[in-house]
N, C-alpha and C positions, 0 to 999 in steps of 0.2 A: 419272406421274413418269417424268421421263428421268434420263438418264446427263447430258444438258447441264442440266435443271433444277437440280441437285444441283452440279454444279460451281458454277455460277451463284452459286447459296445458299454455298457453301464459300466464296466471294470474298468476297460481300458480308460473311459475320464476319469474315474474313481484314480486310478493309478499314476496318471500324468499330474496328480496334484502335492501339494508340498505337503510332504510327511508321507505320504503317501505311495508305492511303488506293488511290485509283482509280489514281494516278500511278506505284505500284509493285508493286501486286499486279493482277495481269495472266492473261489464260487464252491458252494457244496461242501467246505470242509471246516475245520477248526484248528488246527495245524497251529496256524501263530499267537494261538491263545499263549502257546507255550512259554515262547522266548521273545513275544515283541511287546512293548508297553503302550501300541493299540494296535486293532485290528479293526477290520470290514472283512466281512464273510456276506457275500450272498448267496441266497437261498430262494428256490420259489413260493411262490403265495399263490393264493386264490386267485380264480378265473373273475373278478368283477362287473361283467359284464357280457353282454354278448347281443348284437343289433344286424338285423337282416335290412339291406338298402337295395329295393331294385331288383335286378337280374342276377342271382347268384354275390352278390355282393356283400358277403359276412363280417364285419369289424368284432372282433375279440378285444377286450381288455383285460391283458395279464398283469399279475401287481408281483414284481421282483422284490423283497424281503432283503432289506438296508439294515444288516444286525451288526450295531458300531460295540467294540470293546474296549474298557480299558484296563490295564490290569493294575491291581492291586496288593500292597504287598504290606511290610507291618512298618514301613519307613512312611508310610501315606497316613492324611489324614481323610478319613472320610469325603472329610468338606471340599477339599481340593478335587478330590478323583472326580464329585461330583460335576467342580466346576468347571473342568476336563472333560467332563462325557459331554454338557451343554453347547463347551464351545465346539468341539469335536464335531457334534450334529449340527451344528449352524453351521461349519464350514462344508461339510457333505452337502447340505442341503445349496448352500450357495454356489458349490462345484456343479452340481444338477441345472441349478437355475440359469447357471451362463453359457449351461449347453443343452440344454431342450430339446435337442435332437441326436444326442450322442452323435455327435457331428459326422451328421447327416444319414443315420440310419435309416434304411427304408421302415415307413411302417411305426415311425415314433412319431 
């Protein structure tokens, strides 16, 4: 199991959800900021941990970087975008939630 296995896996559910696809959930880049009226890009984060068990037996906790977009434009109101970016992250976060192991990563 990598650190890139695992992101990998994080997209693909990130992608299999409504609104959601290959087009704007993305690793490493910015690309759909462009032309899509949201995005997900992930990105790596900090090493959070790090635990020795036993015989050679090293657990790492990497933290993958969930950076949600929405774009804005002079037809929006503020208030709206906002209340777009809220439900946006409570949908990511609830797509995560119902798959807790990026179905079936080794290592998550």
């Amino acid at each position: 199991m990598s650190y890139a296995s695992v992101q990998t896996a994080l997209a693909t559910v990130l992608q299999g959800a409504t609104g959601f696809d290959s087009s704007n959930v993305v690793i490493g880049h910015f690309r759909p900021l462009a032309s899509k009226k949201e995005s997900v890009t992930l990105t790596p984060g900090a090493i959070s941990g790090r635990t020795s068990q036993g015989n050679r037996t090293v657990t790492t906790d990497w933290v993958v970087q969930v950076q949600y977009f929405v774009k804005f434009t002079d037809h929006n109101n503020i208030e709206d975008v906002y209340a777009t970016i809220v439900a946006g992250r409570q949908k990511l976060i609830d797509i995560v939630d119902k798959n807790p192991t990026l179905n079936g990563t080794a290592g998550v």
